[in-house]
C-alpha positions, 0 to 999 in steps of 0.5 A, spaced: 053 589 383 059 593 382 061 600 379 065 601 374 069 609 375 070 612 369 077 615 369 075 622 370 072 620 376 077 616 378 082 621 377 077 626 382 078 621 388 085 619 386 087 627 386 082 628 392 086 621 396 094 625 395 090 632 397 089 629 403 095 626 404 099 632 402 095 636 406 096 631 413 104 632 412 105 639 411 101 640 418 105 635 421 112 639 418 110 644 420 108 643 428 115 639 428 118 645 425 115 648 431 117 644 436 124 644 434 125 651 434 122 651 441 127 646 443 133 646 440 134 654 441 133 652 449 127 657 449 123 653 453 117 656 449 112 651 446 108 651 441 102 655 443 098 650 449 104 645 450 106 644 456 110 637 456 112 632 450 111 624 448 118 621 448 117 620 440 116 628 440 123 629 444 127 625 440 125 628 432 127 634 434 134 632 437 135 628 432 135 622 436 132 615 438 127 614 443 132 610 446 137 616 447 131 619 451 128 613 455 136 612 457 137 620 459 130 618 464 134 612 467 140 616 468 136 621 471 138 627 467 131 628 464 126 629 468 119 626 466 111 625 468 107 620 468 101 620 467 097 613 467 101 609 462 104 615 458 111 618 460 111 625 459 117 631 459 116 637 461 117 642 456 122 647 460 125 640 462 127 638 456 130 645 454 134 646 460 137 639 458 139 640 452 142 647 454 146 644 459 148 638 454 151 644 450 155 646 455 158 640 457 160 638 449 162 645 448 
């Protein structure tokens, strides 16, 4: 047997439904936010705890794809871990290989 909403309660949950989602977004802002101020000013500082990034992590911040990232591993420039099946890059890695990127356009 199914149950009808009234439109109250169906406003309830479809407002409680976008709180959510914005709430997830905001937070997802936000932690790319930091991880682009760390890396694009070279700092070598991650966010709190963070030691290495995921290839998609690298990329959003740089503005590039992830396979500008993977190509720069092929090439040797970028320096990674792996970890099983993961391929990670060192925070200070990914700083000094954008510094020097700088360097070389400028």
């Amino acid at each position: 047997m199914e149950t009808a909403l009234t439109a109250s309660q169906l406003r309830s949950v479809l407002a409680g439904a976008l709180e959510g989602s914005a709430a997830r977004l905001r937070h997802e802002d936000r932690r790319h936010e930091s991880l682009s101020e760390a890396v694009v000013e070279g700092t070598g500082i991650a966010p709190p705890g963070r030691l290495a990034f995921s290839i998609s992590e690298a990329a959003q911040p740089l503005g590039v794809g992830r396979s500008s990232i993977y190509a720069a591993i092929q090439a040797g420039a970028l320096p990674v871990l792996r970890m099983g099946r993961r391929t990670l890059i060192p925070t200070g890695a990914l700083a000094d290989w954008v510094t020097e990127r700088a360097h070389v356009s400028s």
